[in-house]
C-alpha positions as CSV (number, residue, x, y, z in Angstrom):
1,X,75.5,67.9,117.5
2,X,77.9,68.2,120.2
3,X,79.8,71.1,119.2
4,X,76.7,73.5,117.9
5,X,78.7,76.9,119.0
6,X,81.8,76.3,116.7
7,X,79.2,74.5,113.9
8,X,77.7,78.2,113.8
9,X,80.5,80.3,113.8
10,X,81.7,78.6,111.3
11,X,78.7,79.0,109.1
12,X,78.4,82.7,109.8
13,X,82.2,82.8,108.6
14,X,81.5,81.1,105.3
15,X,78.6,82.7,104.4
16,X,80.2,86.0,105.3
17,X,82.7,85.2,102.9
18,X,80.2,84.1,100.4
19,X,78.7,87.2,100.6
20,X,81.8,89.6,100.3
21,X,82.6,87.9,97.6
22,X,79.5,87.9,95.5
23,X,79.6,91.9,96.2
24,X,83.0,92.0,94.9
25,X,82.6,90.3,91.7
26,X,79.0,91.8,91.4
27,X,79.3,95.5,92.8
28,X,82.8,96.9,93.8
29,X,85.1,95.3,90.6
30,X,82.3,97.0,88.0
31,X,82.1,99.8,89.8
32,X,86.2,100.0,89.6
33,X,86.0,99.6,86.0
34,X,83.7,102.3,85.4
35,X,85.6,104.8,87.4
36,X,88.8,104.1,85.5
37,X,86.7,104.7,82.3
38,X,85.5,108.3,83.9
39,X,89.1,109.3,84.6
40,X,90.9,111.7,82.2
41,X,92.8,110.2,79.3
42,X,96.5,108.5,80.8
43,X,99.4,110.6,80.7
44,X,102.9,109.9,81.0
45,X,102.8,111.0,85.3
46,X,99.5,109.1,85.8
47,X,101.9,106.4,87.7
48,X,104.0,109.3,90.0
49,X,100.4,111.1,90.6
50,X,99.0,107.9,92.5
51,X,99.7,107.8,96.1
52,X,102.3,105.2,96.8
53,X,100.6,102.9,99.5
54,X,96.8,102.5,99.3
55,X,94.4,103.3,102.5
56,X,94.7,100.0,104.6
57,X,91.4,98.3,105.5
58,X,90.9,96.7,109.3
59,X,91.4,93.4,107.7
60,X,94.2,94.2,106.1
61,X,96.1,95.8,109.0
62,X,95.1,92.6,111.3
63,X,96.2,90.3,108.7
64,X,99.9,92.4,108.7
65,X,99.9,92.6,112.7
66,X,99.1,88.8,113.1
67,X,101.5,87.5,110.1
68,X,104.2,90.1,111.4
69,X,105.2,87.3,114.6
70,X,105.5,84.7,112.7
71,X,109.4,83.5,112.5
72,X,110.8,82.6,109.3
73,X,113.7,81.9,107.1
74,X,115.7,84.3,104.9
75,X,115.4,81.4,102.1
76,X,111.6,81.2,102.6
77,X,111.0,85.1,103.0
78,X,113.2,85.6,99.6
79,X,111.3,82.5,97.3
80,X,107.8,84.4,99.0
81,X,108.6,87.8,98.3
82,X,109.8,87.0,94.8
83,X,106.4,85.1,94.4
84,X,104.4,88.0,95.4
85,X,106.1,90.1,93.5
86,X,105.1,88.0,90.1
87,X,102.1,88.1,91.2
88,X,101.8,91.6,91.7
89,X,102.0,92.2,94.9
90,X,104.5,94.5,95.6
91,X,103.5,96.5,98.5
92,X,106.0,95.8,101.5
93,X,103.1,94.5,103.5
94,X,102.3,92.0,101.3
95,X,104.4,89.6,103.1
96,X,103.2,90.0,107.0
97,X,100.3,90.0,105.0
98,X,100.4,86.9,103.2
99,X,101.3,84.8,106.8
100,X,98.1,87.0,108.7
101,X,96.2,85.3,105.8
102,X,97.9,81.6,106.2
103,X,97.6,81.5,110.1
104,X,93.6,82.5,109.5
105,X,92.9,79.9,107.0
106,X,94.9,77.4,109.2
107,X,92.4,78.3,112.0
108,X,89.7,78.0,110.1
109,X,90.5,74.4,108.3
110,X,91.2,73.8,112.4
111,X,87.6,74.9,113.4
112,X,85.9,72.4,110.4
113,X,88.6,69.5,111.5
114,X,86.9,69.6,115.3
115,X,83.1,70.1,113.7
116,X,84.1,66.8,111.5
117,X,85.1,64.7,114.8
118,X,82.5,64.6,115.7
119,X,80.8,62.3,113.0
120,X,84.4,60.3,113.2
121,X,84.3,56.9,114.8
122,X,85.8,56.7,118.3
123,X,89.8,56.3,117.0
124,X,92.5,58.3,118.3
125,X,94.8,57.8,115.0
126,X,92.3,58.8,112.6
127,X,91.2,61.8,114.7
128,X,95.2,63.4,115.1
129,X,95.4,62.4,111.0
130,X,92.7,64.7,110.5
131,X,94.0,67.5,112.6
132,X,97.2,67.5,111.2
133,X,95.7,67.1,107.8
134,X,93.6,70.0,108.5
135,X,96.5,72.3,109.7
136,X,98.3,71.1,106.5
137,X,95.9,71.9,104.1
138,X,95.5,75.6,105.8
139,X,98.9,76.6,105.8
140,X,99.2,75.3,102.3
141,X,96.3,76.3,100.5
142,X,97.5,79.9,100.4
143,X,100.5,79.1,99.0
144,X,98.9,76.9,95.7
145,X,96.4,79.8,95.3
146,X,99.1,82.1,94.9
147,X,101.7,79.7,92.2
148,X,98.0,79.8,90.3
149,X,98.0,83.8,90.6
150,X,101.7,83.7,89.4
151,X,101.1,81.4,86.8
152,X,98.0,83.2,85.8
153,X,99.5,86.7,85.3
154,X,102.6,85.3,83.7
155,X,100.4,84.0,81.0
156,X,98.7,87.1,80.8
157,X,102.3,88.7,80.2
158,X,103.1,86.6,77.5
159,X,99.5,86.8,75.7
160,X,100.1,90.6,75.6
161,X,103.5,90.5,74.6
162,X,103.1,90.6,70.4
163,X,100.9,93.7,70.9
164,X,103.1,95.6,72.7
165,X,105.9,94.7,70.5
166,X,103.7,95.9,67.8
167,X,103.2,99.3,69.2
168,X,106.8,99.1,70.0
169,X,107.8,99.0,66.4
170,X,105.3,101.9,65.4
171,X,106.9,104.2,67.8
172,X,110.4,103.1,67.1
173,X,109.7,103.9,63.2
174,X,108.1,107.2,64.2
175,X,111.3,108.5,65.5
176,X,110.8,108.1,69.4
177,X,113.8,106.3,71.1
178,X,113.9,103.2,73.0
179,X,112.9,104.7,76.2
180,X,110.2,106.8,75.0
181,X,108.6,104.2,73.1
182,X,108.3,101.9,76.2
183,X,107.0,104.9,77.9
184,X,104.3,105.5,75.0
185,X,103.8,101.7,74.5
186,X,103.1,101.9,79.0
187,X,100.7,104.7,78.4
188,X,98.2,103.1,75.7
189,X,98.1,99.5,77.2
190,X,97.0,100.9,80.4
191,X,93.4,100.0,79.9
192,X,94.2,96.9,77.7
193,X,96.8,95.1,79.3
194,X,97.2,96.8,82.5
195,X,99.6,93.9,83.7
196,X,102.4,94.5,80.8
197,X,101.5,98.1,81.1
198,X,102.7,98.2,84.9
199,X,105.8,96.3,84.3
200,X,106.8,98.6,81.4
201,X,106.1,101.8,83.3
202,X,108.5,100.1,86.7
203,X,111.0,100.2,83.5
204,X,110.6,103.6,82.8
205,X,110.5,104.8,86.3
206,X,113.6,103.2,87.3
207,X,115.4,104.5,83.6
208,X,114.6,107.8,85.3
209,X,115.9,107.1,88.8
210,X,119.4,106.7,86.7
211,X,119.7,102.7,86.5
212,X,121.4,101.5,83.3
213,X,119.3,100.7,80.3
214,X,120.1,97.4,80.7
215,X,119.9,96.6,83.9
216,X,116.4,98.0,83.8
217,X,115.8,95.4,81.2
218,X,117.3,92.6,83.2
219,X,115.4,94.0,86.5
220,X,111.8,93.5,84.1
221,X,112.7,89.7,83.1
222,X,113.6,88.8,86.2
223,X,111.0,89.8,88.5
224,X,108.5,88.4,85.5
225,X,109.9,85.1,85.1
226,X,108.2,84.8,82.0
227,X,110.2,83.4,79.2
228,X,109.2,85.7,75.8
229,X,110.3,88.7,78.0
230,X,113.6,87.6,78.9
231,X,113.8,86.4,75.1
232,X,112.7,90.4,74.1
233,X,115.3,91.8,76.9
234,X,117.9,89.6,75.9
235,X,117.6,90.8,72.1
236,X,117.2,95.3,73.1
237,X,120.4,94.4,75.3
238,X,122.6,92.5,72.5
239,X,121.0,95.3,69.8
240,X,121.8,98.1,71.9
241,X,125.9,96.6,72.5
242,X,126.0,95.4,68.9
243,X,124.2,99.0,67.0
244,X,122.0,97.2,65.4
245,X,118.9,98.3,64.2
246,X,116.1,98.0,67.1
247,X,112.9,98.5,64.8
248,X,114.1,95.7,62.6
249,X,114.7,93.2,65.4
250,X,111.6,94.4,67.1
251,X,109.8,93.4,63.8
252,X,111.3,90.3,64.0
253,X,111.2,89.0,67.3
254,X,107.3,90.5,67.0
255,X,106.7,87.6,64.6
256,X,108.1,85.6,66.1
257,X,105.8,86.0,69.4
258,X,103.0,85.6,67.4
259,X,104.1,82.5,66.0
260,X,104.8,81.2,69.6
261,X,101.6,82.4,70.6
262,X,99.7,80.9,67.6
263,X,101.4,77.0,68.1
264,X,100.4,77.3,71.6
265,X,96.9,78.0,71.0
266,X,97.3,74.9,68.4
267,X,98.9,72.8,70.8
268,X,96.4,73.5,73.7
269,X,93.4,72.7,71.2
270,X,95.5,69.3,70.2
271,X,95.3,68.3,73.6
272,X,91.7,69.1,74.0
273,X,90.4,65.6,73.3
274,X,93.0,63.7,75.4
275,X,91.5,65.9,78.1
276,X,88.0,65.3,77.2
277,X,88.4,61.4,77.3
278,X,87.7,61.6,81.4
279,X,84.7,63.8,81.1
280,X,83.0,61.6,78.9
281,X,83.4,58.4,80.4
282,X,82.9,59.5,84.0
283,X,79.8,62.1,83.4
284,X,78.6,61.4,80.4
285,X,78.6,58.1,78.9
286,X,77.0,57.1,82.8
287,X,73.5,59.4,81.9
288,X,73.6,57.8,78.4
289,X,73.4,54.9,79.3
290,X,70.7,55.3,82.0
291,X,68.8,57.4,79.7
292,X,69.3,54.4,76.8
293,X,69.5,51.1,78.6
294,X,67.5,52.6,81.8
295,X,64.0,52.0,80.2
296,X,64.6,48.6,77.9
297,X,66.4,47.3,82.0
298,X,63.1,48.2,83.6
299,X,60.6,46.5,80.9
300,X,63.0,43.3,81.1
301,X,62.9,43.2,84.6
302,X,58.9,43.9,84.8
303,X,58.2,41.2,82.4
304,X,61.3,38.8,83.6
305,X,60.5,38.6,87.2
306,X,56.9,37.6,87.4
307,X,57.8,34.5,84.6
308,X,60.8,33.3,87.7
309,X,57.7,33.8,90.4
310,X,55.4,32.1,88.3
311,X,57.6,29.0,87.4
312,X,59.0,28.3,91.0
């Protein structure tokens, strides 16, 4: 191996990684859990009591100082911010972040491109096609696993949605105003849909800073992007201009989200055996056949071949 230095700092990286991450998903996100269900029972300041910017790890404030030099464009920093933001990322670091991040994996997709050219043949095309490959794949792999993070909590948005509406409606019929109702609808999804839960209490938090009902509304859908809340914000806006009664369209659009909700779920089990077609004939159908033809093949040729020896 000509290159056994990098070959082992590479492995100490991934299986440093491997590790951290099997602690996190085994130790430290439990552990979160069951502190959350040791705290008190949530209150309507829980939000204003937390501190606003989290400890920073060494990692962390690394990641920021590296990604902090790298130059970019107002378009690009707008589309990435707003990304993070649906993601729920919306720490002002996240960005400096986010680059500190890119220019690591970049380095390290770099470090296995020079362990693989070794093994390559002697070709000075197919060598520079896999650096630049390499570099390629680093800078963008960040940026595909965070579209899946957006498109992740967006659906978790919109699966939570009909519930929410549903406590909506209680509160509404109860007697509590708009405003108080997604307050009190914030407060008991905190442990259920914490995701929904956060965006309804940024709602409430910037009703109480003084910003238009409205426009508080508007702010939600569009730093969501998720299409059954712009459909819900759109309705409370045209109910509150037109007077009409909010408890009733609530109701309404309510079952209406669970029809939505209930065609999709249809719909993705529809497609379920279009999708299974590939499974079946590439994994599958392949060990059947082995297990099925595989002996009746090995008796033909044990009886086939010596009768050919024999008559030559």
């Amino acid at each position: 191996m000509e290159h056994p230095f990098l070959f082992a700092v590479s492995a100490f990286l991934m299986l440093m990684t491997l590790i951290s991450w099997v602690g996190y998903r085994l130790i430290y996100k439990p552990g979160k859990f069951m502190r959350q269900l040791g705290r008190p029972v949530i209150t309507s300041d829980r939000l204003l009591e937390q501190p606003l910017e989290a400890e920073s790890s060494t990692v962390v404030t690394f990641l920021q100082g590296l990604g902090s030099k790298i130059p970019s464009s107002e378009t690009e920093v707008q589309n990435l911010k707003a990304d993070l933001i649906r993601a729920g990322y919306r720490s002002e670091n996240a960005l400096p972040v986010f680059y500190g991040l890119r220019i690591m994996v970049t380095l390290l997709m770099l470090v296995l491109c020079v362990m693989l050219e070794a093994h390559m043949p002697p070709n000075a095309v197919m060598k520079l096609g896999l650096m630049a490959s390499g570099i390629g794949a680093g800078w963008v792999l960040p940026r595909f696993f965070l579209e899946k993070k957006v498109t992740k909590r967006q659906e978790t948005l919109r699966l939570s949605l009909p519930d929410a509406l549903d406590l909506m409606v209680v509160s509404i019929e109860a007697g509590l105003g708009l405003d108080q109702a997604i307050q009190r609808v914030a407060d008991e999804l905190g442990m259920v849909h914490p995701e929904l839960s956060e965006e309804l209490r940024l709602v409430n938090l910037e009703l109480r800073a003084g910003t238009a009902r409205a426009d508080a509304l508007r702010n939600l859908a569009n730093r969501t992007q998720v299409d059954d809340l712009s459909s819900l914000v759109t309705m409370l806006v045209q109910t509150d201009k037109f007077g009409t009664s909010v408890a009733q369209s609530l109701r309404v659009h309510s079952d209406t989200s669970r029809t939505k909700r209930r065609q999709r779920a249809e719909e993705a089990a529809a497609k379920t055996g279009a999708k299974m077609v590939f499974p079946l004939v590439f994994c599958i159908f392949p060990a059947i056949w082995v297990v099925t033809i595989g002996p009746a093949a090995i008796k033909f040729v044990e009886v086939l071949v010596p009768l050919v020896q024999q008559q030559k």
